[in-house]
N, C-alpha and C positions, 0 to 999 in steps of 0.2 A: 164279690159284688159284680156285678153285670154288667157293666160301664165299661163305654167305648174306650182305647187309648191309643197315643200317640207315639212311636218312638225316634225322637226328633234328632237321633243322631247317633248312627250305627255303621260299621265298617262292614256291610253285607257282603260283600267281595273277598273278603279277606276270611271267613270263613269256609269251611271245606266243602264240596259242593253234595255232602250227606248231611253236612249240620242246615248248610241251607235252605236243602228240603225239608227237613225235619221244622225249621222255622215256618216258611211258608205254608206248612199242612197243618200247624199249631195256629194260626194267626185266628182263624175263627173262633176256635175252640176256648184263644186267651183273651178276645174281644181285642184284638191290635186292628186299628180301622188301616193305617200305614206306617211304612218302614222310609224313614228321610238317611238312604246310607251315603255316608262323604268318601271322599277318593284322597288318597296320597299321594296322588301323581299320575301324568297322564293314561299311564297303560290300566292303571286304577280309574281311571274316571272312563276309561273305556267298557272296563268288562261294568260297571255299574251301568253305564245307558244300556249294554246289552241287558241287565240282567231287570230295567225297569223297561224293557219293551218285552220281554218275557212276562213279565207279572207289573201289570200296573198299580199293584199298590206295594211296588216300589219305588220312591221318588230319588231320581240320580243326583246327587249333588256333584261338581266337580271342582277340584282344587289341587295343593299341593302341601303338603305334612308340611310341617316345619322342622320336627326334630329329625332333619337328616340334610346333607350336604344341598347348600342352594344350587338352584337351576342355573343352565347355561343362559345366554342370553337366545340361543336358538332354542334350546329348552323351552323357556317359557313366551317365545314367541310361537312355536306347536300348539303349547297349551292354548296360550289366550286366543287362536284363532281355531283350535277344536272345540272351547265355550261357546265363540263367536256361530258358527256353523249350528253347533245341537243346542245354542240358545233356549228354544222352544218346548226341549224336552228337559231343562235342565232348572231345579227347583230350586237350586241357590250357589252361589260361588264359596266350595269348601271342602274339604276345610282347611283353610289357612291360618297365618299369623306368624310368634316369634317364637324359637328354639328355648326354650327356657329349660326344660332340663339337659338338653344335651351342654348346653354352657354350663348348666352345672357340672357334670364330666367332664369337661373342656375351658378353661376360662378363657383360654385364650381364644377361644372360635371368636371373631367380629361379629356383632350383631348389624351394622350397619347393611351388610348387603341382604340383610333378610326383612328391614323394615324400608328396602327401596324394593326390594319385591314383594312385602304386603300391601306397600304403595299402588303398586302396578293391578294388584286383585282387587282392593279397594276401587279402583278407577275402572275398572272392566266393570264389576256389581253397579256400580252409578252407568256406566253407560247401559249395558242389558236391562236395567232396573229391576235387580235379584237381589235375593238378601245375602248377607252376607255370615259364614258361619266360622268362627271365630276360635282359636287355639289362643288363649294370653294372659296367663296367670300370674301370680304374684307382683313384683314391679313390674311385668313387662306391661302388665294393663293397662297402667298409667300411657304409656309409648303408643298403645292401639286407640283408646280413646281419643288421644287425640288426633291422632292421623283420621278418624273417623268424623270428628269433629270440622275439621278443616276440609275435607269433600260432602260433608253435609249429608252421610247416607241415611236410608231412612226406615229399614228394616237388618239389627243386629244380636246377631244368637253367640253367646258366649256359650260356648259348651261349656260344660265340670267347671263352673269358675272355683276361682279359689283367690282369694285376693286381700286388702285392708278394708276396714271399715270405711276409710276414705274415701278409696277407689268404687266402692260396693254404691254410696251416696253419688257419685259421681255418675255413673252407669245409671243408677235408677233414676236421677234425673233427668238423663239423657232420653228415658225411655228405651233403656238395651235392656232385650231379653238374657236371662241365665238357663242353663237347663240341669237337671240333678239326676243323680247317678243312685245307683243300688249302694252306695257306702254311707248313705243318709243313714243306714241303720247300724251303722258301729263309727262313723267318724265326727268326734265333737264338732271339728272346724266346719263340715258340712250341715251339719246340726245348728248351727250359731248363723251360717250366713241364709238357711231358709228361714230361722228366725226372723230374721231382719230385713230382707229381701221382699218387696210387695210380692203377692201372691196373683197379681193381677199381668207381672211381668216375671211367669217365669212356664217353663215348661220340664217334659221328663224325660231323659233318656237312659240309656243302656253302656254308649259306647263299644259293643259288645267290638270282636268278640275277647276284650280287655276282661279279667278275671278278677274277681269280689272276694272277699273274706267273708269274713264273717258267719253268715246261716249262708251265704252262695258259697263258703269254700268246698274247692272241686267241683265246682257244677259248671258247666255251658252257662256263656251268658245268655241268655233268654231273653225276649224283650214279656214272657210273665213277670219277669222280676220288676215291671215295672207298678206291680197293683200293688206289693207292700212297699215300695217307694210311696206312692200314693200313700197310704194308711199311715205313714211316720210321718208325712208331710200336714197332715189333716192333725194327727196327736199336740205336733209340733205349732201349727196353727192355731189350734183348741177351737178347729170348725168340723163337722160333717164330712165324713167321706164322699160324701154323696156329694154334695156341693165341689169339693176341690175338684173330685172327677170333672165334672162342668165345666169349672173354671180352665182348669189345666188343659182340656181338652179345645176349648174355645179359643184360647190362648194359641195354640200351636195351629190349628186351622184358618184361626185369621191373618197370622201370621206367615204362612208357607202359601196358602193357597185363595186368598183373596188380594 
């Protein structure tokens, strides 16, 4: 199908710089109108402003992973004043959030100094007035929402959630967006939570360049892989491809760039 699409959350950077020409010279051909790629950390949120002033329909997101050792306090005092500075270029503060699988490997790691520094990104997106784009799965969602809750933001992208049907009600009443991945087409849990998930708050992406099963095993992540996302989301729906492309598409443009 011909329809526009979005890919709301890609690690462009992190990709080899022959995959990401190979993307870039694809983007028309796949109907990608843009690429929203997040940063892991500052030297990452740098080569992404470079690489979205090279190609403007690249949109820089800036942030800091979570699943890896937290920032110093000079650390993220860099960071928050390198957002601060390319503010103007920069589509959303991300992607952050909580360590959830590394504490899985690790129990012992504290979570405490990583939700005083989601704290801190949270409080930069309210001050900038940027969205905010979100790592927090399983219990940790509970711990994000509310921190989200208690600064009042008012633009929130949960990448790949994954979470309780609790939490999933809680976010959607919040009005937080989710966005879905190419595993919609072999993973039931992802399968069950775009069941349930308004269709009115959600968007699509890639994560690339993270690697799929399924019919992607052994392929580059692609952000094409984004059309039969669509087409399982539309089955999954029991609406029109045609219509979700709309929807999905409308969804992530009002959201990033209005």
């Amino acid at each position: 199908m011909n329809k526009w699409i979005i890919d709301s959350h890609i690690h462009l950077d992190l990709y080899s710089m022959e995959e990401q020409a190979i993307i870039l010279q694809d983007m028309e051909k796949h109907h990608v109108k843009a690429l929203i790629s997040v940063s892991q950390h500052l030297a990452s949120s740098k080569t992404n402003l470079a690489l979205s002033q090279q190609d403007k329909r690249i949109k820089a997101a800036f942030g800091f992973h979570p699943e890896q050792a937290p920032l110093t306090e000079n650390e993220l005092a860099d960071l928050l004043l390198f957002m601060k500075k390319h503010q103007a270029e920069m589509i959303a503060v991300g992607e952050v959030g909580l360590p959830y699988y590394l504490r899985k490997e690790d129990a012992a790691i504290p979570i405490e100094p990583y939700i005083e520094l989601l704290e801190q990104f949270i409080q930069q997106a309210a001050a900038l007035n940027k969205p905010i784009i979100l790592h927090a799965v399983y219990e940790d969602a509970p711990i994000v929402c509310a921190l989200l809750e208690k600064h009042s933001i008012t633009k929130e992208h949960f990448h790949w959630f994954k979470g309780s049907q609790e939490t999933r009600k809680r976010m959607a009443a919040n009005g937080y967006f989710i966005s879905i991945t190419p595993d919609i087409l072999y993973e039931r849990e992802i399968q069950d939570i775009v069941k349930q998930y308004p269709l009115s708050q959600m968007m699509v992406e890639t994560d690339g360049p993270w690697p799929f099963a399924g019919p992607f095993s052994k392929a580059i992540t692609h952000p094409q892989m984004i059309h039969r996302t669509i087409a399982e989301i539309a089955f999954i729906k029991k609406m029109e491809a045609e219509e979700v492309y709309d929807i999905l598409y409308k969804n992530t443009e009002q959201f990033y760039f209005n």
